[in-house]
N, CA, C and O atoms as a Tinker XYZ file with bonds, in Angstrom:
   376  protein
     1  N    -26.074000   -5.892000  -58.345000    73     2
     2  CA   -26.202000   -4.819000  -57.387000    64     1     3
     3  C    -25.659000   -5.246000  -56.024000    63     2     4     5
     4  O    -25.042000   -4.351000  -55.446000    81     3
     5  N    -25.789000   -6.905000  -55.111000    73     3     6
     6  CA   -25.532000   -6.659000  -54.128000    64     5     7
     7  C    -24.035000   -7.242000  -54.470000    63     6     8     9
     8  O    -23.585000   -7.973000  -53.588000    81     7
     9  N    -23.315000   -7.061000  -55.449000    73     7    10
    10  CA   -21.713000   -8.001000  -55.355000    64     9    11
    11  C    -21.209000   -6.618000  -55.525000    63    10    12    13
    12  O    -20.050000   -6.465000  -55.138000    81    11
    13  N    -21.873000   -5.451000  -56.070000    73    11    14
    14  CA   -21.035000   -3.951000  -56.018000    64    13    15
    15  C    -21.189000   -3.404000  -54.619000    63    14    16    17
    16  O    -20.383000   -2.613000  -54.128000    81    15
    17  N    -22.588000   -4.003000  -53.812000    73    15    18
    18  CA   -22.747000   -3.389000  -52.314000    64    17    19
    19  C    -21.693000   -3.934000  -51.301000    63    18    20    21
    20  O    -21.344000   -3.367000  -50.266000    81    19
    21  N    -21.190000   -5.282000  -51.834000    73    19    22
    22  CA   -20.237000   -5.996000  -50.963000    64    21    23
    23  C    -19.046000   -5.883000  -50.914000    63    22    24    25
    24  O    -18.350000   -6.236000  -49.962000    81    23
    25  N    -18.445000   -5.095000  -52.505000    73    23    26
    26  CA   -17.008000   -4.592000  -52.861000    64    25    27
    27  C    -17.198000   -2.913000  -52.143000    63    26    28    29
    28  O    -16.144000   -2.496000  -51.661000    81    27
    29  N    -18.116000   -2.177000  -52.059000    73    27    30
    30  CA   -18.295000   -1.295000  -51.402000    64    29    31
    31  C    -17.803000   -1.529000  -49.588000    63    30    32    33
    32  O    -16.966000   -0.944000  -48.901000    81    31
    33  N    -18.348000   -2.165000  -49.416000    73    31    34
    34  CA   -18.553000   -2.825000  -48.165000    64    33    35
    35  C    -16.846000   -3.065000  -47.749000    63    34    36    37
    36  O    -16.100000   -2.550000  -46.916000    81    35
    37  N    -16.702000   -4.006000  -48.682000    73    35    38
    38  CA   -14.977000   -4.608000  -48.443000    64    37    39
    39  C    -13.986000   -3.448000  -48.227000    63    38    40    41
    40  O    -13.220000   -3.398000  -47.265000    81    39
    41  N    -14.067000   -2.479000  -49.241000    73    39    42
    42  CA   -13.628000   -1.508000  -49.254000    64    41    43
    43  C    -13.720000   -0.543000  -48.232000    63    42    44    45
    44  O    -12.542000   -0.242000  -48.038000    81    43
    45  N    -14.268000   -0.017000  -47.624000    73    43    46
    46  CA   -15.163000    0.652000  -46.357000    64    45    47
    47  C    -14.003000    0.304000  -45.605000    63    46    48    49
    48  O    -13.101000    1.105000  -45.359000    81    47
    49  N    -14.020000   -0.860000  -45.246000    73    47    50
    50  CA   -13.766000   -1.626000  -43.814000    64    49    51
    51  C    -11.922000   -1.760000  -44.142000    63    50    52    53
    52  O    -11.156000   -1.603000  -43.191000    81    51
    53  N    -11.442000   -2.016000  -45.361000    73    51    54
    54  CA   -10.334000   -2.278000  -46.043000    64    53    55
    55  C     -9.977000   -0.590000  -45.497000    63    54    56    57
    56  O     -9.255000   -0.538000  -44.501000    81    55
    57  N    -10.343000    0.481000  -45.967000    73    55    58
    58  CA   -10.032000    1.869000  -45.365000    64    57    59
    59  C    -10.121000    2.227000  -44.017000    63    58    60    61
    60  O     -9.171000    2.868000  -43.566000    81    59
    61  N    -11.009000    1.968000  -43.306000    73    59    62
    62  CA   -10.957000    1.870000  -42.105000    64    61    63
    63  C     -9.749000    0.622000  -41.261000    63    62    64    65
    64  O     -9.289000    1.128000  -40.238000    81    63
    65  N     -9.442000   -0.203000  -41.411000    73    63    66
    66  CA    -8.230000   -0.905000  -41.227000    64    65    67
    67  C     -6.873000   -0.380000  -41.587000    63    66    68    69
    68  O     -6.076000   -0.358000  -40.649000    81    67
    69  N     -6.507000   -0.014000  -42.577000    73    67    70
    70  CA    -5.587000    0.904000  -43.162000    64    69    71
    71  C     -5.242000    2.450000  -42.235000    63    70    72    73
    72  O     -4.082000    2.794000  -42.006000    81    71
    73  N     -6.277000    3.148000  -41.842000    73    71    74
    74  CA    -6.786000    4.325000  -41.417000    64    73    75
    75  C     -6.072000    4.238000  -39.672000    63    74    76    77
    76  O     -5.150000    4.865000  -39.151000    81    75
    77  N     -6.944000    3.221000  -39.175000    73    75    78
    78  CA    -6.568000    2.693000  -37.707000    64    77    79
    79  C     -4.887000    2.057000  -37.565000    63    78    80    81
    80  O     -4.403000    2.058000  -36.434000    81    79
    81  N     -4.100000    1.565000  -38.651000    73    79    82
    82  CA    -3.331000    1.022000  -38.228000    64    81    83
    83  C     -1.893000    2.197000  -38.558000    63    82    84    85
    84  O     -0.698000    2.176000  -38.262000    81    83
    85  N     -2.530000    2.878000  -39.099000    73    83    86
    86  CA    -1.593000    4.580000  -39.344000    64    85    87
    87  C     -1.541000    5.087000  -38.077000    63    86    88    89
    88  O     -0.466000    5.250000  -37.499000    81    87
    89  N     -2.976000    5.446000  -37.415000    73    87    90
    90  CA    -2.750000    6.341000  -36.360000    64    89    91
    91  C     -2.096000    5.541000  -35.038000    63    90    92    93
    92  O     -1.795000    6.162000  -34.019000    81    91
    93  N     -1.915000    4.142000  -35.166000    73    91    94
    94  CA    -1.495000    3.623000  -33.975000    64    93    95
    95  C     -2.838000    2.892000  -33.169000    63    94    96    97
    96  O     -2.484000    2.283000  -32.159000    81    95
    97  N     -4.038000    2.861000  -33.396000    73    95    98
    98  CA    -5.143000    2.915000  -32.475000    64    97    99
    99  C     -4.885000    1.267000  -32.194000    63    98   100   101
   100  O     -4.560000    0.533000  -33.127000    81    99
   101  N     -5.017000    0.887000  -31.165000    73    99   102
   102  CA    -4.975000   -0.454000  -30.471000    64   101   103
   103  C     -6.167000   -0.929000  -31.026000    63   102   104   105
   104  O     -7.123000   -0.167000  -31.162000    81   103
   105  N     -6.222000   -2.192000  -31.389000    73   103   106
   106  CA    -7.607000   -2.923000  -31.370000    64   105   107
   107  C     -8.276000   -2.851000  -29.978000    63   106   108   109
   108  O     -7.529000   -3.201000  -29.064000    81   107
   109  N     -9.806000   -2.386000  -29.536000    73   107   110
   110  CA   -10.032000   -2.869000  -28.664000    64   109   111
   111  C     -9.783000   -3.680000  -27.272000    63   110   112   113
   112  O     -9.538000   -3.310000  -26.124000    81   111
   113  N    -10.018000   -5.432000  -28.125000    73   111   114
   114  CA    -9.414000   -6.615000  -26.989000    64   113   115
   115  C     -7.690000   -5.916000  -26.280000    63   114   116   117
   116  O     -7.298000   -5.996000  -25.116000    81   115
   117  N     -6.939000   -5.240000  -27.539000    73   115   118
   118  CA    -5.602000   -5.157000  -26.733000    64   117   119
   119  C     -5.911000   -3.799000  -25.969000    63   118   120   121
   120  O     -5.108000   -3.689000  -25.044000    81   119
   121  N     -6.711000   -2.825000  -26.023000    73   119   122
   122  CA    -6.903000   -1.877000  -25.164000    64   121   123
   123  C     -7.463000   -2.417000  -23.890000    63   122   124   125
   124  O     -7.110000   -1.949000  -22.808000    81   123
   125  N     -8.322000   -3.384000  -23.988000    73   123   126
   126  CA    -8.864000   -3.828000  -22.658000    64   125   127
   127  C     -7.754000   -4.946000  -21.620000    63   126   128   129
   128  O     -7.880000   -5.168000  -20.416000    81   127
   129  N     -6.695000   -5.503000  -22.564000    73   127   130
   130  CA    -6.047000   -6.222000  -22.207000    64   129   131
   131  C     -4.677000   -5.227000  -21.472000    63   130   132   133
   132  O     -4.026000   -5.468000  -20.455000    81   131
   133  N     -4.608000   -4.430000  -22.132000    73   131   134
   134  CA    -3.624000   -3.315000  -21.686000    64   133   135
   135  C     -4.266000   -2.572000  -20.389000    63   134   136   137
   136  O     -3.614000   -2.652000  -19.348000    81   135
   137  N     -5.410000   -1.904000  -20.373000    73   135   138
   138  CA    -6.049000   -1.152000  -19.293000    64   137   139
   139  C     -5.858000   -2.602000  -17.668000    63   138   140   141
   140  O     -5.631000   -2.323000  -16.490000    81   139
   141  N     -6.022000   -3.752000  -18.162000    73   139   142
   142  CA    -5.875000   -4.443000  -17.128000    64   141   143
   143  C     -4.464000   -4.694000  -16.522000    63   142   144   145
   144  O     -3.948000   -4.799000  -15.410000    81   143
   145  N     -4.166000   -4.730000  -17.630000    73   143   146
   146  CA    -2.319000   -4.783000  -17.584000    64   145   147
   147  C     -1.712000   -3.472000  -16.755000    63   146   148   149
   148  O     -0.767000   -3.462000  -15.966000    81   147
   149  N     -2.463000   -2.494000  -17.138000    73   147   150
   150  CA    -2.077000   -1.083000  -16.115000    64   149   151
   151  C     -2.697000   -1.294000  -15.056000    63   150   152   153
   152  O     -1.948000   -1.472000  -14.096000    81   151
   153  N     -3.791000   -1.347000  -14.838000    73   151   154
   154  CA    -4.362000   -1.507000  -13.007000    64   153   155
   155  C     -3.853000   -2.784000  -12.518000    63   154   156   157
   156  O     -3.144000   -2.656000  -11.520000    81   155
   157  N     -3.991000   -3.820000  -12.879000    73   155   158
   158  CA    -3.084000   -4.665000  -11.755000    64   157   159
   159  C     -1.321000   -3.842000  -11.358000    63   158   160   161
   160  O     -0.860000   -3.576000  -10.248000    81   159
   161  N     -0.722000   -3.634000  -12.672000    73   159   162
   162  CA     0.548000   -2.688000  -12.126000    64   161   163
   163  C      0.367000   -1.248000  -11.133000    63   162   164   165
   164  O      1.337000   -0.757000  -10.556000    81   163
   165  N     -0.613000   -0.841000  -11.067000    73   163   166
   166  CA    -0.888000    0.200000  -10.195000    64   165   167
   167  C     -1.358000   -0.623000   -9.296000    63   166   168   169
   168  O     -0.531000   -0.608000   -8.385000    81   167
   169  N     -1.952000   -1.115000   -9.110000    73   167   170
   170  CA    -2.312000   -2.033000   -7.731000    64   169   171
   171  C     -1.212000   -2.623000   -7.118000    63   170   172   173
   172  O     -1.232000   -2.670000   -5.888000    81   171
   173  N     -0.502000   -2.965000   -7.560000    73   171   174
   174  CA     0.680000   -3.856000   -6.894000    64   173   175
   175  C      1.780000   -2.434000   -6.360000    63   174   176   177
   176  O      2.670000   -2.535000   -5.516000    81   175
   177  N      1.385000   -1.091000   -7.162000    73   175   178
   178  CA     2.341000    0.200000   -6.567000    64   177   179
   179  C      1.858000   -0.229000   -5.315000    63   178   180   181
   180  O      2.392000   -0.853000   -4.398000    81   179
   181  N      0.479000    0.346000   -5.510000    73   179   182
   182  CA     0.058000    1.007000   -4.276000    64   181   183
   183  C     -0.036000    0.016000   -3.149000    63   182   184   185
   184  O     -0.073000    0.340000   -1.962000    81   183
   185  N     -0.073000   -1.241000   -3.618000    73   183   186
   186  CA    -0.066000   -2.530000   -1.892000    64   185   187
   187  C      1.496000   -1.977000   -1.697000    63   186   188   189
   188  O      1.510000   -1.292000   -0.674000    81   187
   189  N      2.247000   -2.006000   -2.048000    73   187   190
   190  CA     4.000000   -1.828000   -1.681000    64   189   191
   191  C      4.302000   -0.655000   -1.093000    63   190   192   193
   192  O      5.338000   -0.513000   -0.442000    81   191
   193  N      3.167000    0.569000   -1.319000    73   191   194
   194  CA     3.590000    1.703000   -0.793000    64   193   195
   195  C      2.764000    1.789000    0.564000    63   194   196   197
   196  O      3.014000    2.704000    1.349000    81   195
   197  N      1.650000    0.719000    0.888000    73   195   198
   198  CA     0.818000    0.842000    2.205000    64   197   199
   199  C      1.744000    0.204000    2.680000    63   198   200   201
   200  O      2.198000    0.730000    3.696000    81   199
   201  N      2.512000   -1.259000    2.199000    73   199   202
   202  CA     3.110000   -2.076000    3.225000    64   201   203
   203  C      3.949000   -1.429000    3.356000    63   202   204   205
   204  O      4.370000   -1.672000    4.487000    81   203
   205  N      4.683000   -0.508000    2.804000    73   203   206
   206  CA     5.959000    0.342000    3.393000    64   205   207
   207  C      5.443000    1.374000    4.407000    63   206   208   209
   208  O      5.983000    1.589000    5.492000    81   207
   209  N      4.277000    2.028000    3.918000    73   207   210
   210  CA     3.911000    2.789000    5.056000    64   209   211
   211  C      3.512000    2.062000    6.463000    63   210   212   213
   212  O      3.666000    2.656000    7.530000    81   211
   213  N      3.127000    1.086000    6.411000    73   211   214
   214  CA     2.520000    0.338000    7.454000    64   213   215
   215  C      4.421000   -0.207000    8.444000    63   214   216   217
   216  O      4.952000   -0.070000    9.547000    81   215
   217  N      4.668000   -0.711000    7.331000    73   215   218
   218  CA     5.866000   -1.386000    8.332000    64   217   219
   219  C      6.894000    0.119000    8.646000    63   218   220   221
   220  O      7.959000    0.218000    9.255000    81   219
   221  N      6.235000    0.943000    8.096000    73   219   222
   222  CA     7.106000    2.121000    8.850000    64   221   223
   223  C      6.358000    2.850000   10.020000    63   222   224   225
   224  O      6.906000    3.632000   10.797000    81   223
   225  N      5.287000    2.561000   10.039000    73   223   226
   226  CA     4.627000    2.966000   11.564000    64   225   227
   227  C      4.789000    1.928000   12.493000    63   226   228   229
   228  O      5.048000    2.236000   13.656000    81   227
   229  N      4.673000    0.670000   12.153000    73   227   230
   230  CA     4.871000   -0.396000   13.185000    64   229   231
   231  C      6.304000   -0.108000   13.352000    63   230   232   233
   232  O      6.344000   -0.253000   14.574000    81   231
   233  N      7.323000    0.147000   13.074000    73   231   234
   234  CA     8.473000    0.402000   13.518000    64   233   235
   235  C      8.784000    1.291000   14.559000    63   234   236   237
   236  O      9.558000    1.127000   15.502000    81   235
   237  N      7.703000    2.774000   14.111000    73   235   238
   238  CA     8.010000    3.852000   14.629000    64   237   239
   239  C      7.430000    4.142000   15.874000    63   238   240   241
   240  O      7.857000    5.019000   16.625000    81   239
   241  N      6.424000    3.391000   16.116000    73   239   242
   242  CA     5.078000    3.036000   17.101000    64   241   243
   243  C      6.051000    1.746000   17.996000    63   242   244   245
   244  O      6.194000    2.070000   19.175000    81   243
   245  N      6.441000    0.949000   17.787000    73   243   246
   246  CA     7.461000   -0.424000   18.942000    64   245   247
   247  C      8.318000    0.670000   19.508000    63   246   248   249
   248  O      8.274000    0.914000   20.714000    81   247
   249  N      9.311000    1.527000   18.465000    73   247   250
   250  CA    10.457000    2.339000   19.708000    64   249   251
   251  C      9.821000    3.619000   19.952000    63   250   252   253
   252  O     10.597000    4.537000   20.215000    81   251
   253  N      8.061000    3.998000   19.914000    73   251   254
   254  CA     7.945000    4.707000   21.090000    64   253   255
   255  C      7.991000    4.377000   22.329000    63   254   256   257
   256  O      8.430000    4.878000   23.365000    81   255
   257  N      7.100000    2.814000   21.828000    73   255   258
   258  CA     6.720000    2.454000   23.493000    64   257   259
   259  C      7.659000    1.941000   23.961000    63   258   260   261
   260  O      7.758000    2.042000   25.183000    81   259
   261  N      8.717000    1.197000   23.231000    73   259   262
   262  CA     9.955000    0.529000   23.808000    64   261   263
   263  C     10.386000    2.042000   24.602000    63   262   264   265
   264  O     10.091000    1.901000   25.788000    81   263
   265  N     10.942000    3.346000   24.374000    73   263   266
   266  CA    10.828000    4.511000   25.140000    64   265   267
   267  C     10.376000    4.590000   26.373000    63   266   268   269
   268  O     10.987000    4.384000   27.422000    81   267
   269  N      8.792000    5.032000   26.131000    73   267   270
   270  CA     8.311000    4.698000   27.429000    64   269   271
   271  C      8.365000    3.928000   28.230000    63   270   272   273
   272  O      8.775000    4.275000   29.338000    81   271
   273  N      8.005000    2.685000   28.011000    73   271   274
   274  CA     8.165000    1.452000   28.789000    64   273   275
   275  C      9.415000    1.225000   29.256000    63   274   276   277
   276  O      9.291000    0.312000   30.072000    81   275
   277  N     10.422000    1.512000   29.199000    73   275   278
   278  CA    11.892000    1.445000   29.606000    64   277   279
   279  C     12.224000    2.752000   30.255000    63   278   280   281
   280  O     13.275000    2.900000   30.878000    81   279
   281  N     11.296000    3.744000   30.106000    73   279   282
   282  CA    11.499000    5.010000   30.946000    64   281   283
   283  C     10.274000    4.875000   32.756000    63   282   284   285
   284  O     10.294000    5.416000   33.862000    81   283
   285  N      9.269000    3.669000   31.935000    73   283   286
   286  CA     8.242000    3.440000   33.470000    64   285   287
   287  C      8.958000    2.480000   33.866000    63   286   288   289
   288  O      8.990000    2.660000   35.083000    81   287
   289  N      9.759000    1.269000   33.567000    73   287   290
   290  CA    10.461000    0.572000   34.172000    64   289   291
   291  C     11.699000    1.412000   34.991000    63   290   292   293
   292  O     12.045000    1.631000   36.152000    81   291
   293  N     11.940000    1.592000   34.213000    73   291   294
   294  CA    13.034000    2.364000   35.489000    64   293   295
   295  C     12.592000    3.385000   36.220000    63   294   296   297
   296  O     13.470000    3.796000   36.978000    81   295
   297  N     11.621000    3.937000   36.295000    73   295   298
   298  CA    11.078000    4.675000   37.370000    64   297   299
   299  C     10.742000    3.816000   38.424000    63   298   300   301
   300  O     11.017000    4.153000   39.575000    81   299
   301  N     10.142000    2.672000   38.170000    73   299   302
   302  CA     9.412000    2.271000   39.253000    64   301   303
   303  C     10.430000    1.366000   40.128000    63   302   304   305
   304  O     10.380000    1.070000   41.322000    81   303
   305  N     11.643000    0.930000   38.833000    73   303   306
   306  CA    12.954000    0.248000   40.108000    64   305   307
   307  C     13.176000    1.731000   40.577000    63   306   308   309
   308  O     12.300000    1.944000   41.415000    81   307
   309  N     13.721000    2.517000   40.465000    73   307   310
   310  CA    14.011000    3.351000   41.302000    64   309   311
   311  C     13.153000    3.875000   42.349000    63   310   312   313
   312  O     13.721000    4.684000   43.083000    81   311
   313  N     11.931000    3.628000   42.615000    73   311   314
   314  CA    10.965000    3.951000   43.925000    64   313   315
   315  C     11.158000    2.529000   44.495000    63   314   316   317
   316  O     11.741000    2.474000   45.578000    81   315
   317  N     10.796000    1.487000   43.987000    73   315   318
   318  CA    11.395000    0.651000   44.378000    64   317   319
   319  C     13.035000    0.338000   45.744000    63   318   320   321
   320  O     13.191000    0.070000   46.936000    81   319
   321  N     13.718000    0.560000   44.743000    73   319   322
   322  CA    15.094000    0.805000   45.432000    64   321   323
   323  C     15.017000    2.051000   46.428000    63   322   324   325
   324  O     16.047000    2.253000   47.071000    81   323
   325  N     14.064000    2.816000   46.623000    73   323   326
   326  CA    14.391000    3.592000   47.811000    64   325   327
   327  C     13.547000    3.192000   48.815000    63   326   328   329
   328  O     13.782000    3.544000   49.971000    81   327
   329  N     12.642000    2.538000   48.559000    73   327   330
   330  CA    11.512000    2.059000   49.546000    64   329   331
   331  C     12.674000    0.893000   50.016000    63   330   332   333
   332  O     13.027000    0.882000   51.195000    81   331
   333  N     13.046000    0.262000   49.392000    73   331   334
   334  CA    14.372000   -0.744000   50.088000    64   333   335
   335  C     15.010000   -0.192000   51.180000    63   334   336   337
   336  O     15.040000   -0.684000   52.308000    81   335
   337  N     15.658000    1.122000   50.723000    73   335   338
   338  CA    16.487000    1.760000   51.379000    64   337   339
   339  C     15.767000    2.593000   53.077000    63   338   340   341
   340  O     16.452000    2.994000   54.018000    81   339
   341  N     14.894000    2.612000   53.011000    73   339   342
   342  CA    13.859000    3.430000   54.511000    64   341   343
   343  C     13.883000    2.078000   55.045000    63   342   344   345
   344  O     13.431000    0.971000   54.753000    81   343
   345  N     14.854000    2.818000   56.273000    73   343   346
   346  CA    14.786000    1.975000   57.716000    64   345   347
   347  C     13.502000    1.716000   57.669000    63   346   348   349
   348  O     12.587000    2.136000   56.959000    81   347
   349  N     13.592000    0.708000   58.821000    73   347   350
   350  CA    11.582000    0.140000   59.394000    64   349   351
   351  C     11.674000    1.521000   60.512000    63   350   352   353
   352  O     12.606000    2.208000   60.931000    81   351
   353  N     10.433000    1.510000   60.693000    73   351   354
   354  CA     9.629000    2.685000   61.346000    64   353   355
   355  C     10.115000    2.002000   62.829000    63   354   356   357
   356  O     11.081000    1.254000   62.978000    81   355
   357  N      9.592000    2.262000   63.414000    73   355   358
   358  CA     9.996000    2.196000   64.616000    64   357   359
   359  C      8.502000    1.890000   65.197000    63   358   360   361
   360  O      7.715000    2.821000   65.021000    81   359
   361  N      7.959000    0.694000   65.887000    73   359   362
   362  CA     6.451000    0.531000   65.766000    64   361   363
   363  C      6.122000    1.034000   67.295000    63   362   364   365
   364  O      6.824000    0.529000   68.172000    81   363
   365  N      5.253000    1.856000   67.644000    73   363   366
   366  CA     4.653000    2.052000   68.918000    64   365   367
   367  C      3.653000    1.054000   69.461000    63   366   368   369
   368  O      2.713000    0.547000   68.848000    81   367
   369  N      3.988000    0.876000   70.618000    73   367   370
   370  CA     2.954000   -0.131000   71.393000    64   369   371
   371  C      1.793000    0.636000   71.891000    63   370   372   373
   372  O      1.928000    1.265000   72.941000    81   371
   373  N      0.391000    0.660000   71.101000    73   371   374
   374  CA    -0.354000    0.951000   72.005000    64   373   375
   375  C     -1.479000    0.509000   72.842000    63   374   376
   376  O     -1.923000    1.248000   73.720000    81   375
């Protein structure tokens, strides 16, 4: 009785192996090995698409202020250069 429960048994598992390797189904370990295999590759997208976004604001953010800052620099030589330019006052004695 239990050497017919064990050819039962063999069999079972012998169909189920057969069954799984028709439809394609991954063993397990390689599904878990694969799911990791996909998130580290999505992880490494998405660091490449912050560092691109990032080094594209630090780019875009230096030649604002390079802008400004080269638009307050030359404002202030130019007040500058006219304060040069005004005669001295003329001082009263009192």
């Amino acid at each position: 009785m239990d050497v017919a429960r064990g050819e039962m048994v063999d069999t079972e598992l012998n169909t189920l192996i057969q069954r799984r390797s028709r439809r394609g189904d991954a063993d397990p370990d390689e599904q878990e090995e694969l799911w990791q295999e996909s998130v580290c590759r999505y992880s490494a997208r998405r660091r490449e698409v912050l560092r691109a976004a990032w080094c594209s604001h630090h780019q875009l953010q230096a030649a604002r202020l390079r802008a400004t800052l080269e638009a307050l620099i030359a404002r202030h030589e130019g007040e500058a250069a006219k304060l040069m330019e005004v005669p001295e006052l003329q001082r009263k004695d009192y």
